[in-house]
Predicted model as a PDB file, atoms N, CA, C, CB and O in Angstrom, pLDDT in the B-factor column:
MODEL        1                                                                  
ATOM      1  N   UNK A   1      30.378  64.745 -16.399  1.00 84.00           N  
ATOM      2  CA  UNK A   1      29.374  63.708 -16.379  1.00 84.00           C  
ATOM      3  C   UNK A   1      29.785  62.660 -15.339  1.00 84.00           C  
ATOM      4  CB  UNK A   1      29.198  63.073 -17.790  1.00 84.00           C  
ATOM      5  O   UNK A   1      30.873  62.109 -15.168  1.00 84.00           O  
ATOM      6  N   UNK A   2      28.632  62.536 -14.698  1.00 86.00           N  
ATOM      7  CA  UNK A   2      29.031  61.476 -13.601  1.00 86.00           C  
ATOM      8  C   UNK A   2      28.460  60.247 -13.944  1.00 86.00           C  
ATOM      9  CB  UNK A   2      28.570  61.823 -12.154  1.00 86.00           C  
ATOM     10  O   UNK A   2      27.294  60.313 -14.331  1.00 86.00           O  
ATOM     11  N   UNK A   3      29.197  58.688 -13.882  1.00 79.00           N  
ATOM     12  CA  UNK A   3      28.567  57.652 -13.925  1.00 79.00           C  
ATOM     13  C   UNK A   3      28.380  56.806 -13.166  1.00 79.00           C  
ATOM     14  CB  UNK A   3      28.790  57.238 -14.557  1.00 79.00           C  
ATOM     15  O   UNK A   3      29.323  56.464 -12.452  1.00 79.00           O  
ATOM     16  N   UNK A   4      26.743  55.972 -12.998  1.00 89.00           N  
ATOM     17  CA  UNK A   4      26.636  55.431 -11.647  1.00 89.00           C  
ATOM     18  C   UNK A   4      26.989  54.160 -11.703  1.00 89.00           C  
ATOM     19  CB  UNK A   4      25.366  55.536 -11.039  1.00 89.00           C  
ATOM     20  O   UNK A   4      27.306  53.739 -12.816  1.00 89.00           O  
ATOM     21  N   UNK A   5      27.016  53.542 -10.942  1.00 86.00           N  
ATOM     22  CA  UNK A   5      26.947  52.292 -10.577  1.00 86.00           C  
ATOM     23  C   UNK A   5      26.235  51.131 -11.539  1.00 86.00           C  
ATOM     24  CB  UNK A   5      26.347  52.399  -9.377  1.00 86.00           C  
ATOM     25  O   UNK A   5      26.701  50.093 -12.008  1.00 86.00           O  
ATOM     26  N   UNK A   6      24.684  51.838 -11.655  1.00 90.00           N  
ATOM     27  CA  UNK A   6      23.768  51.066 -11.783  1.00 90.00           C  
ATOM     28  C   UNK A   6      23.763  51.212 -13.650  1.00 90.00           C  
ATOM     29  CB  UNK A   6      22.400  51.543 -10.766  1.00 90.00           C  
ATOM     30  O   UNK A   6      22.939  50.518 -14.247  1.00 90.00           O  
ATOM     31  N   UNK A   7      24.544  51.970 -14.328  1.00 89.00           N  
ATOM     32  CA  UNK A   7      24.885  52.051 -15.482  1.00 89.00           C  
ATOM     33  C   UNK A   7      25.581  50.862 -15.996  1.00 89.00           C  
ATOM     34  CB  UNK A   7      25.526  53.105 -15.590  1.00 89.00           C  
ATOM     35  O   UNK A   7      25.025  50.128 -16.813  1.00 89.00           O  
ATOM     36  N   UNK A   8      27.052  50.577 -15.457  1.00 84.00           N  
ATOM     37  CA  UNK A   8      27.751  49.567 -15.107  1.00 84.00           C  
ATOM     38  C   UNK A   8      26.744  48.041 -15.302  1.00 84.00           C  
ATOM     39  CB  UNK A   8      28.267  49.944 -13.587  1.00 84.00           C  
ATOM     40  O   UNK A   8      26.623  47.320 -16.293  1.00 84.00           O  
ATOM     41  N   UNK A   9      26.235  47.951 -14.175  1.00 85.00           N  
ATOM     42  CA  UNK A   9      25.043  46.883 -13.661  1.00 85.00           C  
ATOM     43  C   UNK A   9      24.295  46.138 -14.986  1.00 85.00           C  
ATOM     44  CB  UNK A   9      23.723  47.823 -12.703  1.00 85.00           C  
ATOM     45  O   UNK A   9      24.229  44.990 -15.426  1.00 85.00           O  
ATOM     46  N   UNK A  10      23.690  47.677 -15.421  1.00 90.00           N  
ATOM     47  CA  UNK A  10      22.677  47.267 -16.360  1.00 90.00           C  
ATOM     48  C   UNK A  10      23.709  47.217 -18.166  1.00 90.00           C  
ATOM     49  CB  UNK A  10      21.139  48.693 -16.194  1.00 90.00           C  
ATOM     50  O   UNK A  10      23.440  46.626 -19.212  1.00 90.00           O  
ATOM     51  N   UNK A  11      24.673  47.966 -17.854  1.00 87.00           N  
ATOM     52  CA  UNK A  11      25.215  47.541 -19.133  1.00 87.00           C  
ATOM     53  C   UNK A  11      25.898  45.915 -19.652  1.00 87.00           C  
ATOM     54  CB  UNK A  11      26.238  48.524 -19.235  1.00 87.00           C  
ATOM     55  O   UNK A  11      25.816  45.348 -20.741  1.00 87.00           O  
ATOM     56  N   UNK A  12      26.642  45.453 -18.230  1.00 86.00           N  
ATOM     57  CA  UNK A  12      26.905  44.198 -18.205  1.00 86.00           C  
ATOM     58  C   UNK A  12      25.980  43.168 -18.327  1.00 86.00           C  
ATOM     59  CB  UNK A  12      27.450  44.037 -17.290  1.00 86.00           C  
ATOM     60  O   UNK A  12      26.431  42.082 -18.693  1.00 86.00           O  
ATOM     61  N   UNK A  13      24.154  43.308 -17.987  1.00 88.00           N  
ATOM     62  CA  UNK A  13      23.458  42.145 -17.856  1.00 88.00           C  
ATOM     63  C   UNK A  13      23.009  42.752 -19.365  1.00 88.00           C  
ATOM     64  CB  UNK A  13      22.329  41.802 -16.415  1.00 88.00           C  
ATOM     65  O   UNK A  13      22.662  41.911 -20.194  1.00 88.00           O  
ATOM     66  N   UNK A  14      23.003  43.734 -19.639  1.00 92.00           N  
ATOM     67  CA  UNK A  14      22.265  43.629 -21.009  1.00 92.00           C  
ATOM     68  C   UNK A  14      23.459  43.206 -21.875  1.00 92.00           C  
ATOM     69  CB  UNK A  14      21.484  45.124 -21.573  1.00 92.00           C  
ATOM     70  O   UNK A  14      22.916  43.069 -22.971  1.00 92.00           O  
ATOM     71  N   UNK A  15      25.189  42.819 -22.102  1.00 90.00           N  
ATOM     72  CA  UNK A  15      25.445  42.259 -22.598  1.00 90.00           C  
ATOM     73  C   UNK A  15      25.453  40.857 -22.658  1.00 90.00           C  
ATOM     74  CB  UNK A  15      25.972  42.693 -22.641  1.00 90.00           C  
ATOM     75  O   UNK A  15      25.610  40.162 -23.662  1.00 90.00           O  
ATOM     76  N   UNK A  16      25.246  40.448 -21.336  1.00 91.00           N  
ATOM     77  CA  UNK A  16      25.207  38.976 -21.050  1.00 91.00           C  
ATOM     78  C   UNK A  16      24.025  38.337 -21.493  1.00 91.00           C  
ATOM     79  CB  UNK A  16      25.337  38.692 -19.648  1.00 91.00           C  
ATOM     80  O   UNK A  16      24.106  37.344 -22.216  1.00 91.00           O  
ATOM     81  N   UNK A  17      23.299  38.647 -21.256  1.00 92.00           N  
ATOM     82  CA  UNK A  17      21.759  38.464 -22.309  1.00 92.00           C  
ATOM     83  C   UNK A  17      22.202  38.427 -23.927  1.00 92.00           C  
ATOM     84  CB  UNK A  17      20.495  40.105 -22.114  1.00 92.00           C  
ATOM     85  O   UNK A  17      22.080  37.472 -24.694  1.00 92.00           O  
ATOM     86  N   UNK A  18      22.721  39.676 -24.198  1.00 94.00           N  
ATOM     87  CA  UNK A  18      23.252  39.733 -26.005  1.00 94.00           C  
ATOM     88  C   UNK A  18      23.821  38.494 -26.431  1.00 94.00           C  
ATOM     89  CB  UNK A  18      24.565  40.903 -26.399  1.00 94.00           C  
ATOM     90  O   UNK A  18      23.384  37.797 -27.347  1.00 94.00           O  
ATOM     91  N   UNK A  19      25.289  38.142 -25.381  1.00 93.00           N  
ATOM     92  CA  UNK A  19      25.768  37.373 -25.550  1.00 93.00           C  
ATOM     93  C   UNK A  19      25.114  35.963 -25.749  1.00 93.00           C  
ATOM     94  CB  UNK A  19      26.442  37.580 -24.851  1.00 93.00           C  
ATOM     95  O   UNK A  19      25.423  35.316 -26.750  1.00 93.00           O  
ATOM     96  N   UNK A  20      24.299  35.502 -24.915  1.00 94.00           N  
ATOM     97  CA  UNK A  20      23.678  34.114 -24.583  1.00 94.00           C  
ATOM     98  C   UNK A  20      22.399  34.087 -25.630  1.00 94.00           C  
ATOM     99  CB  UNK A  20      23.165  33.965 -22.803  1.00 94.00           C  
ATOM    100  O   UNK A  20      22.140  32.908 -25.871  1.00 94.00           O  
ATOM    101  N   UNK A  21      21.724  34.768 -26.166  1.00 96.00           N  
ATOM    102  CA  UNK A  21      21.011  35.145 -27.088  1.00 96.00           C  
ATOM    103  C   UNK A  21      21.653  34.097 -28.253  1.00 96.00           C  
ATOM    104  CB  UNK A  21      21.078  36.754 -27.277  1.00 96.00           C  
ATOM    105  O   UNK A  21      21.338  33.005 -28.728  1.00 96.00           O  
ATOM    106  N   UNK A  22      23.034  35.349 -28.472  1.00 96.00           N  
ATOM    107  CA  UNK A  22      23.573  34.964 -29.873  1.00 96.00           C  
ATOM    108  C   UNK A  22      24.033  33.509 -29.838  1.00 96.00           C  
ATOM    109  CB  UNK A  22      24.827  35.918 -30.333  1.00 96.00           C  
ATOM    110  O   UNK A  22      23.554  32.864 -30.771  1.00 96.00           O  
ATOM    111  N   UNK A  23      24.668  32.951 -29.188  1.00 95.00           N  
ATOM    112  CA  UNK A  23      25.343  31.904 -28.496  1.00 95.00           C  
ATOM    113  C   UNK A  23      24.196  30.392 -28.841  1.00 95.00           C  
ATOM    114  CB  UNK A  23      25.526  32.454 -26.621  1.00 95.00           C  
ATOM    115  O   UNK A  23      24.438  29.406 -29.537  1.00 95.00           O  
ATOM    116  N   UNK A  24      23.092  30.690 -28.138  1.00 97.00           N  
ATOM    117  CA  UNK A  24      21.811  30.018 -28.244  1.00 97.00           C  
ATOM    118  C   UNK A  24      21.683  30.109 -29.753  1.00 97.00           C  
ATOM    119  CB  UNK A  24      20.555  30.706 -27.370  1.00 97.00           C  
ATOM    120  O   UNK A  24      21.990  29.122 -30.421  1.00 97.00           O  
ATOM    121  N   UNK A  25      21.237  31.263 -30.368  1.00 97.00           N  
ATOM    122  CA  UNK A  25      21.140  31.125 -31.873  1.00 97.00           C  
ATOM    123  C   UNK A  25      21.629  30.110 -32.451  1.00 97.00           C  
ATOM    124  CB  UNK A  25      21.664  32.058 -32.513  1.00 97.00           C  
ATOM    125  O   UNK A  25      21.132  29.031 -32.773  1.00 97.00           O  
ATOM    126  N   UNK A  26      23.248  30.799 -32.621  1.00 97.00           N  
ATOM    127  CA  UNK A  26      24.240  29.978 -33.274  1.00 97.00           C  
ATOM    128  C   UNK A  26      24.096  28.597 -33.097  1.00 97.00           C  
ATOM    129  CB  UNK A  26      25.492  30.305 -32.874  1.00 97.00           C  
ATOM    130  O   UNK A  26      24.322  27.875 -34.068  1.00 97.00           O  
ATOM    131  N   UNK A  27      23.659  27.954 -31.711  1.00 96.00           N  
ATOM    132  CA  UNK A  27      23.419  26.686 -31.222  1.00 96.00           C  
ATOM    133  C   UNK A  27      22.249  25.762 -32.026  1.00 96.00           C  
ATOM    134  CB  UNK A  27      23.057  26.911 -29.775  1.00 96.00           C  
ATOM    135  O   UNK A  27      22.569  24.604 -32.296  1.00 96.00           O  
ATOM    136  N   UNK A  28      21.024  26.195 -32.381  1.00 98.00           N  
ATOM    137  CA  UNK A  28      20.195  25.958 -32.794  1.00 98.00           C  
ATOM    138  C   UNK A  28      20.440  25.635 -34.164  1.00 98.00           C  
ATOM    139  CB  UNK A  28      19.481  26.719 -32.477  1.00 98.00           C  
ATOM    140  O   UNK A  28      20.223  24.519 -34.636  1.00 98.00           O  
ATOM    141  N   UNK A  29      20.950  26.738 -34.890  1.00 98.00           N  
ATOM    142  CA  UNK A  29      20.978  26.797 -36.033  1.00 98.00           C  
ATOM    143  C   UNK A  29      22.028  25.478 -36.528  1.00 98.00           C  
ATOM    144  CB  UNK A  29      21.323  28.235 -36.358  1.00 98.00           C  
ATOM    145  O   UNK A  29      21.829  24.580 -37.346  1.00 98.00           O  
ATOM    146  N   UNK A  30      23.018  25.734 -35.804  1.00 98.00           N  
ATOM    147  CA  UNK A  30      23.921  25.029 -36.377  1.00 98.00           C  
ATOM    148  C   UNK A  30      23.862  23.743 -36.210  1.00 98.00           C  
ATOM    149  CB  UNK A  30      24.964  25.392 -36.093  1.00 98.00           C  
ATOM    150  O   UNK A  30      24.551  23.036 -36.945  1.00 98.00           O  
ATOM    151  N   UNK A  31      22.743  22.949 -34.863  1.00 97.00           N  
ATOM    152  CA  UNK A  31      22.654  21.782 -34.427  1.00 97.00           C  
ATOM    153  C   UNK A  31      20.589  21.076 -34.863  1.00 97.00           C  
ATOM    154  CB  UNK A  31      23.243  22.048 -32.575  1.00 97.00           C  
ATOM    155  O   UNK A  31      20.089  19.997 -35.182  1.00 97.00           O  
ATOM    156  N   UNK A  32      20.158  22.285 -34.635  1.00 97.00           N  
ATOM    157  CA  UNK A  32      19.007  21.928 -34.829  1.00 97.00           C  
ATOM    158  C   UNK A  32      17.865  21.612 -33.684  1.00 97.00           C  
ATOM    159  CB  UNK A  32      19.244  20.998 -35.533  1.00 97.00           C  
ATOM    160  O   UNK A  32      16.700  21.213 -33.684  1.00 97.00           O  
ATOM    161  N   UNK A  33      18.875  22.025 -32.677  1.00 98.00           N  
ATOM    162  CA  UNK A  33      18.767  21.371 -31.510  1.00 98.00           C  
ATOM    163  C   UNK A  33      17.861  22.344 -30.084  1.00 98.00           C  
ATOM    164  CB  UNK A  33      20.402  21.000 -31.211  1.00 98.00           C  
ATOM    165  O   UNK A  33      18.396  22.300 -28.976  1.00 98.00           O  
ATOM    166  N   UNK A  34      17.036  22.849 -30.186  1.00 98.00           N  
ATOM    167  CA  UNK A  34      16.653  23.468 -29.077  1.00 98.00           C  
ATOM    168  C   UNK A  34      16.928  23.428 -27.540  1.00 98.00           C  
ATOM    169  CB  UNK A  34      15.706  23.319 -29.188  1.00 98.00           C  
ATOM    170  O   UNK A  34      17.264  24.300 -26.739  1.00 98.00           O  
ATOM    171  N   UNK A  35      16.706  22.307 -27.444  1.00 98.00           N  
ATOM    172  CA  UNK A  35      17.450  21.466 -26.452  1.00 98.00           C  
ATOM    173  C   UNK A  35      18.833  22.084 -25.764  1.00 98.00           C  
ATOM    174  CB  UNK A  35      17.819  20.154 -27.207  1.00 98.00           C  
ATOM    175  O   UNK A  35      19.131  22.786 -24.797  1.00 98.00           O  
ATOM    176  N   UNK A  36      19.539  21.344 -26.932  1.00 97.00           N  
ATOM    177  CA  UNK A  36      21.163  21.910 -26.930  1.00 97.00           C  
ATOM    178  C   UNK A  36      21.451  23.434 -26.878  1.00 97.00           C  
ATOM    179  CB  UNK A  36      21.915  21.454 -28.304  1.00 97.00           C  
ATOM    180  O   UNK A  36      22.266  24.028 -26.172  1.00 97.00           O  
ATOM    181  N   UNK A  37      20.569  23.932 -27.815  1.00 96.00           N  
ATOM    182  CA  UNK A  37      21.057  25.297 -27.156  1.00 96.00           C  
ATOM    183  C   UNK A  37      20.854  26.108 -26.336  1.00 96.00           C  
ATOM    184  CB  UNK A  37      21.103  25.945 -27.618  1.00 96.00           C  
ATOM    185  O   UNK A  37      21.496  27.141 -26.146  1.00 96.00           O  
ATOM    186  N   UNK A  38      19.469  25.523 -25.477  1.00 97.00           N  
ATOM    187  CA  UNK A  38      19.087  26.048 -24.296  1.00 97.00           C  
ATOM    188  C   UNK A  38      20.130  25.402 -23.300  1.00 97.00           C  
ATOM    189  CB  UNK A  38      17.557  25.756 -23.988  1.00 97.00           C  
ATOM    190  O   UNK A  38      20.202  26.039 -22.249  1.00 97.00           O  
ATOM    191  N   UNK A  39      20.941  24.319 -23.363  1.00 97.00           N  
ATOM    192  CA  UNK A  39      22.220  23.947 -22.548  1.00 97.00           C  
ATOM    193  C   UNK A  39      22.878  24.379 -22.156  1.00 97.00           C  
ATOM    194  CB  UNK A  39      22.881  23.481 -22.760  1.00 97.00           C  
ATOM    195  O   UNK A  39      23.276  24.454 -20.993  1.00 97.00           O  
ATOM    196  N   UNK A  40      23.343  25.029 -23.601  1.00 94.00           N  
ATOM    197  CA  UNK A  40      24.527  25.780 -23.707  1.00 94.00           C  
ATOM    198  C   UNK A  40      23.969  27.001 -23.332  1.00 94.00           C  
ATOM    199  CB  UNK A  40      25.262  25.771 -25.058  1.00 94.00           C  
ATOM    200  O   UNK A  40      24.840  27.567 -22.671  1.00 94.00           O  
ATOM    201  N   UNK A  41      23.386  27.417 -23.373  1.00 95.00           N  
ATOM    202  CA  UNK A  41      22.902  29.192 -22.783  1.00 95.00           C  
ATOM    203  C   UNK A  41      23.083  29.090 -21.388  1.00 95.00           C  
ATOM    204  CB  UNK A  41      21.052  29.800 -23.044  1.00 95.00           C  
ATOM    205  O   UNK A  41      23.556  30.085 -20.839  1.00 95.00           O  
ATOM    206  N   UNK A  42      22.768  27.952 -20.581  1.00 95.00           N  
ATOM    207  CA  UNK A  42      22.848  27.874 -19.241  1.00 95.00           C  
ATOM    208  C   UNK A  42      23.979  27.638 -18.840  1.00 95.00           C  
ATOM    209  CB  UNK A  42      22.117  27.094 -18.737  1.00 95.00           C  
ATOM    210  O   UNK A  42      24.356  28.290 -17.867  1.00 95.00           O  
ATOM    211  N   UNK A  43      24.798  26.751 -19.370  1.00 95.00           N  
ATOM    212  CA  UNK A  43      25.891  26.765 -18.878  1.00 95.00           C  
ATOM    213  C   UNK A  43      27.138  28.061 -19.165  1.00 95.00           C  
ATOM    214  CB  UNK A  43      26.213  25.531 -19.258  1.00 95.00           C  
ATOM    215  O   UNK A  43      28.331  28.102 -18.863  1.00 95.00           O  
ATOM    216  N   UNK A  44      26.186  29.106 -19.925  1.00 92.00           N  
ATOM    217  CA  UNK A  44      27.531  30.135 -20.692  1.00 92.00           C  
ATOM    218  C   UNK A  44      26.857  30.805 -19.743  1.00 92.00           C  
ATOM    219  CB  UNK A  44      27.790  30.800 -22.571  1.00 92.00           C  
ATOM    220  O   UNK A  44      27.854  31.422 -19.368  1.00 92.00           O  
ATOM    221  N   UNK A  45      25.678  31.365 -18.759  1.00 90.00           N  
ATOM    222  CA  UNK A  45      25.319  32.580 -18.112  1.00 90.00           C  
ATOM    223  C   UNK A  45      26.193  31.649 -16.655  1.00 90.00           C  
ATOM    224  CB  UNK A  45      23.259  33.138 -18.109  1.00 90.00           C  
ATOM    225  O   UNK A  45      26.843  32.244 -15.795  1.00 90.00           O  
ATOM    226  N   UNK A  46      26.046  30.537 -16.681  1.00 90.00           N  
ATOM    227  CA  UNK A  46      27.032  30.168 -15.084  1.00 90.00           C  
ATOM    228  C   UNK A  46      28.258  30.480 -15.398  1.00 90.00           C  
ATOM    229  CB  UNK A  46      27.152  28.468 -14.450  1.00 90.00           C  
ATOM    230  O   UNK A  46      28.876  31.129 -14.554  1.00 90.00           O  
ATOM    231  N   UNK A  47      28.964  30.115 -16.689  1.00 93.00           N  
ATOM    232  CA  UNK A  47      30.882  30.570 -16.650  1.00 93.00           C  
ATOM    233  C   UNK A  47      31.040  31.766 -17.070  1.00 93.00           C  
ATOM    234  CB  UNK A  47      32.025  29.708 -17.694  1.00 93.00           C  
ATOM    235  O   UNK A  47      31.858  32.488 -16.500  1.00 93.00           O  
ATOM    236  N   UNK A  48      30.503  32.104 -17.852  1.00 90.00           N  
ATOM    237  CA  UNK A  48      31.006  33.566 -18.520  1.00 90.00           C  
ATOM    238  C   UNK A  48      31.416  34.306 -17.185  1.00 90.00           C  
ATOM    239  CB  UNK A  48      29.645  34.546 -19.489  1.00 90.00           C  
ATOM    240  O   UNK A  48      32.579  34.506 -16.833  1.00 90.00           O  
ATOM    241  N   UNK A  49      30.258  34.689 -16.484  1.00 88.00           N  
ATOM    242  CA  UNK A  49      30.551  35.902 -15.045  1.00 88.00           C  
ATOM    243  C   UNK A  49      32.234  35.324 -14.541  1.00 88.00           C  
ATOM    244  CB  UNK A  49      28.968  35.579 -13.212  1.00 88.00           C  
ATOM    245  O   UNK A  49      33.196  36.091 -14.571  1.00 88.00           O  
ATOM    246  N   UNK A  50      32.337  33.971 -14.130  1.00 90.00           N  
ATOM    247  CA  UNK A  50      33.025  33.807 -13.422  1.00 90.00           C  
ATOM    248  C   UNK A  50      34.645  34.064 -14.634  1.00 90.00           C  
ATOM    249  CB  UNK A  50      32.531  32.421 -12.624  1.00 90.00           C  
ATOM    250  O   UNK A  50      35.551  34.762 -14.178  1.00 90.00           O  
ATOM    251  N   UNK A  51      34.764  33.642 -15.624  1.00 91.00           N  
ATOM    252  CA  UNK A  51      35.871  33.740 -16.512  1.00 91.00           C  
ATOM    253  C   UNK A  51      36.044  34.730 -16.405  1.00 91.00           C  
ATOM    254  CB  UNK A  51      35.888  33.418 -17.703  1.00 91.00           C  
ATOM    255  O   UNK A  51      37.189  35.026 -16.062  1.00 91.00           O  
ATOM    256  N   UNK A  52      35.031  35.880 -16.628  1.00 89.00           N  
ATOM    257  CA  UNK A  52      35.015  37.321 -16.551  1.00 89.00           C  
ATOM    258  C   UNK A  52      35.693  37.771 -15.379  1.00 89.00           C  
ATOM    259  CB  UNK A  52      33.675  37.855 -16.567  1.00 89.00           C  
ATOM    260  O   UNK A  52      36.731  38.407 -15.562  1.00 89.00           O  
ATOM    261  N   UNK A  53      35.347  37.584 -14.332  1.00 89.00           N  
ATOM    262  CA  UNK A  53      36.326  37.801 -13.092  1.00 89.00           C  
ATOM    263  C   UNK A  53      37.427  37.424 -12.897  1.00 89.00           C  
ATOM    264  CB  UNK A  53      35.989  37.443 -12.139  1.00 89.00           C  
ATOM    265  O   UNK A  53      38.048  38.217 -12.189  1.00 89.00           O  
ATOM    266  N   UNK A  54      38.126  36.349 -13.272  1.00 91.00           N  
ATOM    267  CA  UNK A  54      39.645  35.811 -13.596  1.00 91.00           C  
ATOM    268  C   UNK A  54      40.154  36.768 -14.263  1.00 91.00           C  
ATOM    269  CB  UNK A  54      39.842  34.494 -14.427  1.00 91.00           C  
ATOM    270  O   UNK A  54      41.063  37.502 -13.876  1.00 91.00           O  
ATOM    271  N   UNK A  55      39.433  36.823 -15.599  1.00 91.00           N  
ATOM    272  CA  UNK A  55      40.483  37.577 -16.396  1.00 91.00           C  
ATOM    273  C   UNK A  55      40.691  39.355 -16.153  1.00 91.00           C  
ATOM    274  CB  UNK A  55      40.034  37.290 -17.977  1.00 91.00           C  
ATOM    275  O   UNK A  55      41.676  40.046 -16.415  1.00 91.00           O  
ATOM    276  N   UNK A  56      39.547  39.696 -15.640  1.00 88.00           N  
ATOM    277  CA  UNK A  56      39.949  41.320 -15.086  1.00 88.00           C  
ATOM    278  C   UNK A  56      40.925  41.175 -13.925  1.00 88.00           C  
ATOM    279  CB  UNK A  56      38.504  42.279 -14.442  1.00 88.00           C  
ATOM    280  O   UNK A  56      41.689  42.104 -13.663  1.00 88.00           O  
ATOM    281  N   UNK A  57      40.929  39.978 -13.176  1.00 91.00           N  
ATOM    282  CA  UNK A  57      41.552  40.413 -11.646  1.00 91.00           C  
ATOM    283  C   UNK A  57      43.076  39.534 -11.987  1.00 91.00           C  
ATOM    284  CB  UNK A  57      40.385  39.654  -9.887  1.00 91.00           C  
ATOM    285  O   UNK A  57      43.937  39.541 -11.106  1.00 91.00           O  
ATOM    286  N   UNK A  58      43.317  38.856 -13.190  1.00 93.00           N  
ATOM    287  CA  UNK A  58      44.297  38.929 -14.152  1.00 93.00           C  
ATOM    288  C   UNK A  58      44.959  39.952 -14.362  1.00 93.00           C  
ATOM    289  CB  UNK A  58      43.931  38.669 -15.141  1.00 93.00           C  
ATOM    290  O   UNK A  58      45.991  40.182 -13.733  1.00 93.00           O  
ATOM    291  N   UNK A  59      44.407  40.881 -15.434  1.00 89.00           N  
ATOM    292  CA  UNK A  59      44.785  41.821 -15.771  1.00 89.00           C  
ATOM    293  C   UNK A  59      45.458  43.172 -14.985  1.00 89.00           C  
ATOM    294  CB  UNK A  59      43.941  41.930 -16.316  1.00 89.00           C  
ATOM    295  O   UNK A  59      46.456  43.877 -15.139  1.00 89.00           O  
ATOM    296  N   UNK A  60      44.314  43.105 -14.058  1.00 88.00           N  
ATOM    297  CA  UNK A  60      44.446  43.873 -12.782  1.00 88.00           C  
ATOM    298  C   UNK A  60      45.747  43.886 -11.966  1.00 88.00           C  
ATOM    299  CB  UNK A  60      43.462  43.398 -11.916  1.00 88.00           C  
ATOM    300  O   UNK A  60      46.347  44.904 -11.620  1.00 88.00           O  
ATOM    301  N   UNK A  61      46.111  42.590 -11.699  1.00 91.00           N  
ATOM    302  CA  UNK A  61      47.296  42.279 -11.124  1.00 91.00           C  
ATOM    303  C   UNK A  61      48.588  41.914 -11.819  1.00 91.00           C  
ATOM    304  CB  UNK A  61      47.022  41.385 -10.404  1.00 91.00           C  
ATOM    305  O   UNK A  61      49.525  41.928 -11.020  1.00 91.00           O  
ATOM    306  N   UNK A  62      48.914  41.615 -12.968  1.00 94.00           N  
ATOM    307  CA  UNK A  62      49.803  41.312 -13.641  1.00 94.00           C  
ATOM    308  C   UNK A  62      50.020  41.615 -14.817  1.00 94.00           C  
ATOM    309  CB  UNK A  62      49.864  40.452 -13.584  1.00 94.00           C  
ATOM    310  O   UNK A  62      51.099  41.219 -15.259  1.00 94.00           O  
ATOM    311  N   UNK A  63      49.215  42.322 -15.659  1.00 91.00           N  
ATOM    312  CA  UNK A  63      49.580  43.278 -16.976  1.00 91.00           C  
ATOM    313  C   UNK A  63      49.297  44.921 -17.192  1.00 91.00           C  
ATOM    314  CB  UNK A  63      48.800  42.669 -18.116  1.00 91.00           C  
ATOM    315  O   UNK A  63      48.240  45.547 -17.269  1.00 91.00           O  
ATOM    316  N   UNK A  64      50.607  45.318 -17.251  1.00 89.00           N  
ATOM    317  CA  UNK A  64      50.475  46.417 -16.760  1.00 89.00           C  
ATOM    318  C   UNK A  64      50.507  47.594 -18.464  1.00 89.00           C  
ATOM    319  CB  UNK A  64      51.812  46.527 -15.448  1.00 89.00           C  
ATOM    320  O   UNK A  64      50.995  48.656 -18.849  1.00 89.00           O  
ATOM    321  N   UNK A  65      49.540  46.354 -19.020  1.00 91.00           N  
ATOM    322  CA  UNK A  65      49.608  47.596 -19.934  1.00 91.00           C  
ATOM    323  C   UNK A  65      48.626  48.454 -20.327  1.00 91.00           C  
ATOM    324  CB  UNK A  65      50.006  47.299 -20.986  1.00 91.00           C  
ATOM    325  O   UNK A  65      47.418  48.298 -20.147  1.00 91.00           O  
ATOM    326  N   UNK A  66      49.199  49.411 -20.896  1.00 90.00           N  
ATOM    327  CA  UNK A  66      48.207  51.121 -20.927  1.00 90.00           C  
ATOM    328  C   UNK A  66      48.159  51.656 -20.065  1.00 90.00           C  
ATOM    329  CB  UNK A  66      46.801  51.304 -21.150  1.00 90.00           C  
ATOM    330  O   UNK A  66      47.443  52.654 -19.985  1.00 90.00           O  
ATOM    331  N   UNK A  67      48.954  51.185 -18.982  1.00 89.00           N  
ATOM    332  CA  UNK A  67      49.051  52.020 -17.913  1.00 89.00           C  
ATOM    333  C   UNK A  67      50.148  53.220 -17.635  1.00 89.00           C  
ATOM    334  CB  UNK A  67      49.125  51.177 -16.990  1.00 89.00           C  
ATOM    335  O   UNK A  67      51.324  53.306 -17.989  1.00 89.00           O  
ATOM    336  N   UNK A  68      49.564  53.849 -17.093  1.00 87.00           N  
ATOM    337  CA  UNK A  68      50.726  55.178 -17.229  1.00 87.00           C  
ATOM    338  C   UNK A  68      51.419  55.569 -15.202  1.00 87.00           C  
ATOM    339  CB  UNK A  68      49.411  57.149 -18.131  1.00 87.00           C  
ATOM    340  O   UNK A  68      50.616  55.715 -14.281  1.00 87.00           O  
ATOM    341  N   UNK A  69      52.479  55.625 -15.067  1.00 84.00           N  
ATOM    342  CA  UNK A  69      52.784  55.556 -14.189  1.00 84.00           C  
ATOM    343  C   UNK A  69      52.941  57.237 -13.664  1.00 84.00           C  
ATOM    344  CB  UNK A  69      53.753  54.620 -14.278  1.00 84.00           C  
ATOM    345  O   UNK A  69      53.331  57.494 -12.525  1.00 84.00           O  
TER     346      UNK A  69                                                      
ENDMDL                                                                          
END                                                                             
């Protein structure tokens, strides 16, 4: 089985959506706040990607575990 690219693509934005969804929820619920949790949804789809890239190119470079030599 070969996997493309665009698998990748669409699996990451459909979690990032999941994510900011739930995120927003939780926001609302817990504040009451529509407002606020449309905030916070915006500001979690601007950092998430980028945290996300730290911590793979982290990993990538300096923990070498499960790796098999």
């Amino acid at each position: 089985m070969i996997v493309e690219r665009k698998r990748h693509i669409a699996k990451a934005v459909s979690y990032r959506v999941l994510s900011t969804l739930i995120g927003f929820t939780i926001l609302v619920i817990a504040t009451g706040s529509i407002e606020l949790g449309a905030m916070f949804s915006i500001a979690e789809l601007l950092w998430k990607p980028v945290q996300y890239y730290v911590h793979e190119r982290v990993w990538y470079r300096w923990i070498k575990y499960g790796l098999k030599k």
